[in-house]
N, C-alpha and C positions, 0 to 999 in steps of 0.2 A: 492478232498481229496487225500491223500497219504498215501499210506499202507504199509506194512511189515508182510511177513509171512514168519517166520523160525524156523530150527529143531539143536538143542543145544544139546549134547553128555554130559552130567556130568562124571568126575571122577567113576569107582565103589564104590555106595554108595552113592555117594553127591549128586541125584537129589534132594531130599528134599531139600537139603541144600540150595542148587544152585536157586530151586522156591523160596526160603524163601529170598533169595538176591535179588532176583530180584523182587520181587513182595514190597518190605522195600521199601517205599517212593516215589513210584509211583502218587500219588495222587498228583494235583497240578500243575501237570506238562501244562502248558501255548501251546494249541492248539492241546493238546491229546484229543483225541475224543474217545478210547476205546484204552484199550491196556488189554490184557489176554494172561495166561502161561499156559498152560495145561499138564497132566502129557499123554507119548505115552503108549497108554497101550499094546504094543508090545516087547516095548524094554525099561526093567526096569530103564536104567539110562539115556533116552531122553527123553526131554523139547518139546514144540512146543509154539513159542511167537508167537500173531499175534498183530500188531498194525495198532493204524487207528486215522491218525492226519489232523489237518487242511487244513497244507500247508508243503511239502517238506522242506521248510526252520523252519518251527516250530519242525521237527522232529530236524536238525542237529541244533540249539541254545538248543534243551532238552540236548544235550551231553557235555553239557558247564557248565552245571548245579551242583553245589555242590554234591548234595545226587543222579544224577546219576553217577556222576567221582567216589563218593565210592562206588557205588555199582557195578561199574566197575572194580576198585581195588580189592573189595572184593569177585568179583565173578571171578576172571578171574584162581585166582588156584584153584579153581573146577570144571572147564570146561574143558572135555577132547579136543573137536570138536567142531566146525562149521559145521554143514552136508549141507544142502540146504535152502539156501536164497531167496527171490522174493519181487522183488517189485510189489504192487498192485495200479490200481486208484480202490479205492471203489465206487460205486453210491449211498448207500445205505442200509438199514436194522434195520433189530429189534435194538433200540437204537443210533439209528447214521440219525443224519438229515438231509435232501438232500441240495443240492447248495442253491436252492430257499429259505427253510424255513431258512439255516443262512443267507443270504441274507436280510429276513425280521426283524431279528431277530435286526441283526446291523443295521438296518434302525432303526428299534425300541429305540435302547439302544442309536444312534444319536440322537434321537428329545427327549428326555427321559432327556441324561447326559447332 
């Protein structure tokens, strides 16, 4: 797995705004495995995304994507900053399936399809 954890600065004022972009059409997206926005409750106008997708390359073909190029358009005048970035390998967790069980998984949906 391939992950993403980062901390986004809105505009004063735009947080909402700026979740509300980002969070518009998220679903769908081909080898995202969890992706959440959360509001910091420290500092009224940062974000915190974390994502968690299949494969590194299924992250960078989501940015090719229609309704994420606009919501990249659309969010980008309301983002003050980029504060701190990280890439993660996940193993694991509430909601997210390890190597093995997708492994079985596409075994399955081969003898299946």
């Amino acid at each position: 797995m391939y992950g993403l954890i980062g901390k986004m600065t809105a505009k004063p004022g735009q947080r909402d705004a700026l979740a509300e972009v980002l969070l518009d059409g998220v679903s769908g997206m081909p080898g995202c495995l969890s992706y959440v926005v959360a509001l910091d409750p420290t500092n009224a106008d940062a974000l915190w995304i974390t994502e968690v997708w299949d494969t590194k390359e299924s992250h960078e073909a989501s940015l090719l994507l229609p309704a994420v190029k606009d919501a990249i358009a659309r969010g980008m005048p309301l983002i003050a900053g980029m504060d701190t970035s990280t890439i993660t390998e996940p193993v694991g967790g509430h909601g997210l399936t390890s190597a093995a069980e997708r492994e079985e998984r596409r075994a399955e949906q081969t003898i299946i399809g």
